[in-house]
N, C-alpha and C positions, 0 to 999 in steps of 0.2 A: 216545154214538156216533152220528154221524150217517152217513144214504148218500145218496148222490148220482148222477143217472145226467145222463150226458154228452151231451144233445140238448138241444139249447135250445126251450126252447116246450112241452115234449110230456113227462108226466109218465103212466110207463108202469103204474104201479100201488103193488103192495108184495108183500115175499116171501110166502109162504103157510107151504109143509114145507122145512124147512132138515134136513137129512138128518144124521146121526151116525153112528154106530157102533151106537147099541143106538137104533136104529128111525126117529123123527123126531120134529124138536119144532117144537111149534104156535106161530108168533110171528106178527104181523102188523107188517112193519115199513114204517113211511112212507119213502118214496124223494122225494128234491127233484132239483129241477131244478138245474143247476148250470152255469156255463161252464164250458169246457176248462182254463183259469187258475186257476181253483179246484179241478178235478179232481184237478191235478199237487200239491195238495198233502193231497193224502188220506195215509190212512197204509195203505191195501194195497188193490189190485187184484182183486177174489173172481173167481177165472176156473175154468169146468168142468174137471173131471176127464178126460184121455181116455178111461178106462176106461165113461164114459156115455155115449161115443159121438162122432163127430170133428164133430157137427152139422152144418148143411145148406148151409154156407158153405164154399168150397172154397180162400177168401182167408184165410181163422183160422190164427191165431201159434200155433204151438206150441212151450210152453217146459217148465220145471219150478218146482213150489211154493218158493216160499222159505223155507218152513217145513219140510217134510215131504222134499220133493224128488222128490212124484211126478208125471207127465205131467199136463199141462194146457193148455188152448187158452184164448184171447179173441179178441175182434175186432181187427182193426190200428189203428186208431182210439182205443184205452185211453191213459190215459194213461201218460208213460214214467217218470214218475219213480217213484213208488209202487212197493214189492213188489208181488209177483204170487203171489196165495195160493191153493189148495181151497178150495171148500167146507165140505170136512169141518178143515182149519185156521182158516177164517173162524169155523167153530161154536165151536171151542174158545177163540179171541183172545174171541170175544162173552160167552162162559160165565165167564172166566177176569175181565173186567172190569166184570159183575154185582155 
């Protein structure tokens, strides 16, 4: 499984605590850089939960998981073709293809 973040030139880091259900799990995952064309063909979009707060962006999409079907935001800038998944959905596709 690879991740990718959609800035060209500028590689943000990697996740730290990916959050569950029963507490959190330690991963360190590398993030690449990636164009927008290659974005579009990811297989899901990880976008915040609303319930963590609507963040500090007053332009963030708000939709629902295509997994779960609960409230969630991203930037406008995501790519469109890709589902748009939790967090806590993105933990379980990760787990599930371990």
């Amino acid at each position: 499984m690879r991740f990718v973040f959609n800035r060209k030139g500028k590689i943000l880091g990697s996740v730290g605590k990916l959050p569950d259900a029963g507490g959190s799990i330690e991963r360190q995952i590398p993030i690449e850089v990636a164009e927008p064309e290659e974005c579009e063909q990811a297989s899901a979009v990880v976008c915040v939960p609303d319930s963590w707060g609507s963040g500090e962006f007053t332009d963030n999409v708000h939709t629902t998981c295509a997994d779960c079907g609960c409230a969630i935001h991203h930037r406008p800038h995501a790519p469109n073709r890709p589902p748009r998944i939790c967090i806590d959905c993105f933990v379980k596709r990760r787990e599930a293809s371990l």
